[in-house]
Steps between C-alpha positions, in 0.01 A plus 500: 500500500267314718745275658706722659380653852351859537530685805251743562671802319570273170836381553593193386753275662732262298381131516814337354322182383200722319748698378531463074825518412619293780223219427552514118823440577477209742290340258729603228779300725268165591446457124878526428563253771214289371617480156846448581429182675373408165871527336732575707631070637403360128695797273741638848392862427468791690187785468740735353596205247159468404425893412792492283404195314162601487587850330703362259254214380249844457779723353828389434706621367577776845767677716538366850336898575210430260376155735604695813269777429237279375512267818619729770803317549792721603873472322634219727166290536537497077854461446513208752138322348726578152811346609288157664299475172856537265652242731146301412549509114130647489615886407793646330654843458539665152691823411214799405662588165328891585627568779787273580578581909151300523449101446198344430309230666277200350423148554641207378373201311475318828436822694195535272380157569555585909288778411217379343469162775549833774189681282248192526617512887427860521140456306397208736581675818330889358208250460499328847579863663205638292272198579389676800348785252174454249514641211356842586738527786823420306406770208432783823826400668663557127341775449564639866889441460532676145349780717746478754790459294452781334420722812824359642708596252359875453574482893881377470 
C-alpha cells in the first residue's frame, strides 16, 4: 500500500480518497451518473429502472428478489423501478406456476425493443469509458476486478 502514509512505527493512516472501496465506488457512482444522462430525458428512466430492464433482457424470466440480488437493489428501489416499468408497458408480471406466493418478471414486446436501443447505449458508452484504456490495460483491469470480486465476496 504505497499510497497511504507511514509513520515511523508502520502505521498507516486512512487517506479517504486512496482508499479502494471508497474510490471504486465513486467511480462506480460517476459511471452510473454518466450513463444515465445517456437515457434517462429520451426513455424518462431512473438507474434503478435500468438494472431491472437490463436483468431481464439477460435473464428473464425472474422474481423481483432474483434482479435485486443480482443488482444490489434493495426491496423498495425494485418494487418501485417494477411498478414505473408496468406503468411503461415495457415489463409485466406473471404468476410462477411452482411456487405461486411469487410472480414473475419479463419484458415486453416493446420493453424488449427499449432494451435492446438501451443495450447499443450501454455498449457505446462501456466503449467511450474504456477509451481511456489500451488493450493491455482493459484485460488487467478485467482481470484485477474478477480478483476483487471474488475476494469481496469470501469477505462479506
Amino acid at each position: 500500500m504505497l499510497l497511504r502514509d507511514e509513520d515511523d512505527e508502520g502505521q498507516r493512516d486512512l487517506i479517504l480518497d486512496q482508499y479502494l472501496p471508497y474510490r471504486m465506488a465513486v467511480i462506480a457512482h460517476l459511471m452510473s451518473q454518466g450513463f444515465a444522462k445517456r437515457y434517462s430525458k429520451e426513455y424518462d428512466m431512473t438507474i434503478g429502472e435500468w438494472r431491472v430492464m437490463a436483468n431481464l433482457g439477460h435473464i428473464e424470466p425472474q422474481s423481483g428478489h432474483e434482479i435485486g440480488a443480482h443488482s444490489h437493489l434493495d426491496k423498495v428501489q425494485v418494487s418501485r423501478a417494477v411498478a414505473r416499468l408496468e406503468k411503461k408497458g415495457w415489463i409485466q408480471r406473471e404468476g410462477d406456476t411452482v411456487d405461486r406466493r411469487r410472480n414473475l418478471l419479463k419484458l415486453t414486446a416493446e420493453g424488449r425493443i427499449v432494451f435492446e436501443r438501451l443495450g447499443k447505449l450501454a455498449l457505446d458508452f462501456e466503449d467511450d469509458v474504456s477509451g481511456a484504456l489500451n488493450t493491455e490495460e482493459y484485460a488487467a483491469l478485467d482481470r484485477i476486478l474478477i480478483k476483487l470480486s471474488k475476494r469481496a465476496e469470501s469477505l462479506a
